[in-house]
N, C-alpha and C positions, 0 to 999 in steps of 0.2 A: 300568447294566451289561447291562439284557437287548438294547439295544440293538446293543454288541460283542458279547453272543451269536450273534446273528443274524448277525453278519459270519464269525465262526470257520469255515473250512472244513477237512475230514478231509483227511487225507493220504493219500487213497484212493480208487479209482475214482469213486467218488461226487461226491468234494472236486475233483476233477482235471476232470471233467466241465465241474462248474459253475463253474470258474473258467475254464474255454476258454468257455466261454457268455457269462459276463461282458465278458471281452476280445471278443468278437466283434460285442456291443454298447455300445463302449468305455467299459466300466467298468474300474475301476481295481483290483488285485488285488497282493496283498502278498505276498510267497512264499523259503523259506528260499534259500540258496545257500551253499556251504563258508565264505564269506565273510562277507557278511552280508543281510540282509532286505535284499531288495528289492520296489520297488511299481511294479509291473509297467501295461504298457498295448500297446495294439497300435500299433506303432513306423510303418507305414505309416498311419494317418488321424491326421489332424492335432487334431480335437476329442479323441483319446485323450489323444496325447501334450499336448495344453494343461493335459487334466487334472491329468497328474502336477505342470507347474509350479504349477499353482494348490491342489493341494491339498501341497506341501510349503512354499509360498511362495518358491520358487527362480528367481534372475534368469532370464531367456530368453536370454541371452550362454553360458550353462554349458551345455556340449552334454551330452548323455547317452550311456550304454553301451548296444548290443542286443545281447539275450542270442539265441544262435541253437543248436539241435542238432546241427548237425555241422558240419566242414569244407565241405562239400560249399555249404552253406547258406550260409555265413560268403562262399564266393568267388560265389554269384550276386550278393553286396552293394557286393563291394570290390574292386579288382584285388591280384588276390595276385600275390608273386612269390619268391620262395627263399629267402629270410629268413622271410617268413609260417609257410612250407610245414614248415621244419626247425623251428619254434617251437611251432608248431601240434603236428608231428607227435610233440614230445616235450614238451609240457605242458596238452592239451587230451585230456580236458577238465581245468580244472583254475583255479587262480586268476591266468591272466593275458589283460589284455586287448592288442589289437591295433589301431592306426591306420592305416589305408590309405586310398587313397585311393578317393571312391565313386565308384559305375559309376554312368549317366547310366538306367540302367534298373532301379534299385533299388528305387525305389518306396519308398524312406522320407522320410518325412517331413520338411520342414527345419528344422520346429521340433528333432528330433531333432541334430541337427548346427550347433545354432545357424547355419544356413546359411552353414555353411564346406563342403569341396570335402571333406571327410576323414571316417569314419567309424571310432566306435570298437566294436569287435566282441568280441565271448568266448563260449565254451563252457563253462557251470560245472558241476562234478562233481558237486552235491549229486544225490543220486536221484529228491528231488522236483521241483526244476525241472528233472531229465532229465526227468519225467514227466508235468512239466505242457508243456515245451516240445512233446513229444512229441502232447498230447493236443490244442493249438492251431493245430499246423504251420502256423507261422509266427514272424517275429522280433518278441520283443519286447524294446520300449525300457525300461531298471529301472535308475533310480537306487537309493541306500540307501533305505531307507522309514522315513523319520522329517522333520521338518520342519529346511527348509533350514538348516547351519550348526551344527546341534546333534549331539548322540553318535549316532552311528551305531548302528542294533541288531541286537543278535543273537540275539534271542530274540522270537517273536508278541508274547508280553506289553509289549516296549518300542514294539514299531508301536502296539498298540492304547494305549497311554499317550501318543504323540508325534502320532498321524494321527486316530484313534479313529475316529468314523464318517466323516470325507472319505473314506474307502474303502471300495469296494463290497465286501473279502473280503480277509480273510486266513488264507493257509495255514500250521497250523503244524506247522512240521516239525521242531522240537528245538532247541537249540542250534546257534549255527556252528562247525564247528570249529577255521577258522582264525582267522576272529577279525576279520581287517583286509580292508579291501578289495582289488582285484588289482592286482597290477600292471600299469603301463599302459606298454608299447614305441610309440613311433613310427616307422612306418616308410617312411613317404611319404620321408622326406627320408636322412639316415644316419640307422642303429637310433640311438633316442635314446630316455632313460629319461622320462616324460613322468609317471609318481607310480609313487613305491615302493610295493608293496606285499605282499602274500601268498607272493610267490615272488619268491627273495632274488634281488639281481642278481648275485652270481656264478654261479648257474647258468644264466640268459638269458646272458652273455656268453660261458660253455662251451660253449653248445648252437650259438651261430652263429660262435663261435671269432676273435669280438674284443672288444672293449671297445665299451660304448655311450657316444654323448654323454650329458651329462648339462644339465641346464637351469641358467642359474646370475641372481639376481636377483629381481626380483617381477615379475610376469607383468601386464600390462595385461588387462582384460577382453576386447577385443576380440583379444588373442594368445590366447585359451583353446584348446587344442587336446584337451582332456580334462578329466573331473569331476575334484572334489580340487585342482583349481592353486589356491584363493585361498586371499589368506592366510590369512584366519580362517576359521574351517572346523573341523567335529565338537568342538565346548564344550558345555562344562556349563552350568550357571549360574552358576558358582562361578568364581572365578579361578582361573588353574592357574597354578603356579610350577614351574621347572623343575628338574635338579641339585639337590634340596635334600635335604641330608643327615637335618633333623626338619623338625616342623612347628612355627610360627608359631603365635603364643597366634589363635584363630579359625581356625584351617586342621586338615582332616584331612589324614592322611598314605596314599599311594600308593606303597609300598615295594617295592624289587626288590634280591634276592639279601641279602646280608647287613644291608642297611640292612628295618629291617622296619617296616609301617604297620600303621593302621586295616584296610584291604584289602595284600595283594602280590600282582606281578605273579607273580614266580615265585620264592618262597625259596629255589631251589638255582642260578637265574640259567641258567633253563632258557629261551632268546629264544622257545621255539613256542611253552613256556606262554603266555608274557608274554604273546603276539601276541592269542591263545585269551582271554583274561583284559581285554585292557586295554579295551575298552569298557562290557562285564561292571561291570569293577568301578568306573571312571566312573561309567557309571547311579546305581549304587549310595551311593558317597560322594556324589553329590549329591543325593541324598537325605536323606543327613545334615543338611543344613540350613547347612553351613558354610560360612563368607563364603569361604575358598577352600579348594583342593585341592594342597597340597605332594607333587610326586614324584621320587622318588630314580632317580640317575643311571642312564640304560639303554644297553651299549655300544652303537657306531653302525657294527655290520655284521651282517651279512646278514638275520636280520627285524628284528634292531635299528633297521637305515636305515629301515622302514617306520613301526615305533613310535615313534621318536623323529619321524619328519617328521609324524604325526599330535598328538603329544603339541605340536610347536611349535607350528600351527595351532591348536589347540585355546587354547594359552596367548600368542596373538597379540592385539594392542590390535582391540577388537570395532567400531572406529568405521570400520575401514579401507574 
């Protein structure tokens, strides 16, 4: 444990310092976001961004998100164009990410982009990675921070149980509040939904005043155009089952709105709780030690599509 000591950094000019330090001599640094921990690296050298693959164990096909400070920063990287602009200008900062296409003088890394021609970009609202973005000035590349394919965290204490010391530092900044990770638009091509997530998609389709594609089938690795496309993706250890009304003799229960568990997402069938709650309490039942994890039915609009598209991944065959 004293050894995760040593990693813990304050969430305060002190903590912000020495994690811009870190990233500067590409160490790897873990840091809240309204969504979830991320383990952060400096997105232009390439020994940084290696780091993240190797210390989460994640393919080099899954490209990553760069978190940046503002707009302004977001278009030295990507060519914007009026879909960006109007999305940006009404959900940044905030939990969604953007695909555009990159500019030939970005200076990010390929590993970043699994060397595809596309870049996916966000500005996240938590105060502390305003603050540490701020204290870096510069992009950096942050997948979830936990090791590839398993629950996502949202909480310091799940990084240092999932990463432990592969990380030079982590920030803890609290809970997440949203819970899930962002949504991802594409927009190189028509707005296309590329993963549900933190920000329902009937608002991205109000804000640009049409309907987005939507992706339909299983994605080759080589089609990746964003984190979250495989199938299997943020599990337990435990099997998950999906729609189920109880549990199975060995199974805890994951209960939402009138059906009630071990853990519930939201007893009043409130979807922000749920969103807020459903890795939370993942973590948690698997901890229980049970050979699987039964969850009750969760409707499938607006953070619903996100939970439910995490819950399926989660309860997908792991040999895929």
């Amino acid at each position: 444990m004293s050894d995760l000591t040593k990693i813990m950094l304050s969430a305060d000019e002190t903590g912000f310092a020495r994690a811009a330090d870190l990233w500067k001599s590409c160490g790897l640094v873990a840091f809240p976001t309204e969504t979830v921990y991320g383990l952060g690296a400096d997105a232009r050298k390439d020994l940084a961004v290696a780091k993240i693959f190797e210390a989460k164990e994640r393919p080099t096909f899954n490209p990553l998100i760069v978190h940046v400070a503002s707009i302004a920063a977001a278009q030295e990287l990507v060519h914007w164009n009026d879909d960006a602009d109007r999305l940006a200008q009404a959900f940044w900062p905030g939990p969604l990410t953007l695909v555009l296409p990159l500019k030939d003088s970005a200076g990010i890394s390929p590993l970043v982009t699994a060397g595809k021609d596309t870049l996916a970009v966000r500005m996240p609202a938590h105060p502390v990675a305003q603050a540490l973005l701020a204290a870096f000035q510069g992009p950096i590349a942050a997948p979830s921070a936990n090791p590839s394919g398993r629950i996502s965290p949202t909480e310091a204490t799940h990084v240092a149980e999932g990463l432990g010391t592969r990380v030079n530092g982590i920030v803890d900044g609290g809970a997440c509040d949203v819970g899930v990770e962002s949504t991802i638009v594409g927009l190189f091509d028509a707005p296309t939904l590329l993963r549900p997530g933190g920000l329902p998609l009937e608002a991205i389709e109000a804000a640009i005043g049409t309907p987005l594609k939507t992706l339909s089938g299983q994605i080759a690795n080589d089609d990746l155009t964003a984190p979250g496309q495989l199938a299997s993706h943020y599990a337990p250890g435990a099997q998950v089952r999906l729609n189920a009304t109880q549990a199975h003799d060995g199974e805890v229960m994951l209960g939402f709105g009138d059906i009630a568990g071990d853990l519930t997402l939201s007893a009043s069938g409130d979807l922000r709780e749920a969103a807020a709650n459903l890795f939370h309490h993942l973590h948690r039942l698997d901890k229980m030690g049970a050979q699987g994890i039964a969850v009750a039915p969760v409707p499938n609009h607006g953070l619903g599509l996100a939970i439910n598209d995490r819950l399926s991944r989660a309860a997908a065959p792991r040999d895929l």
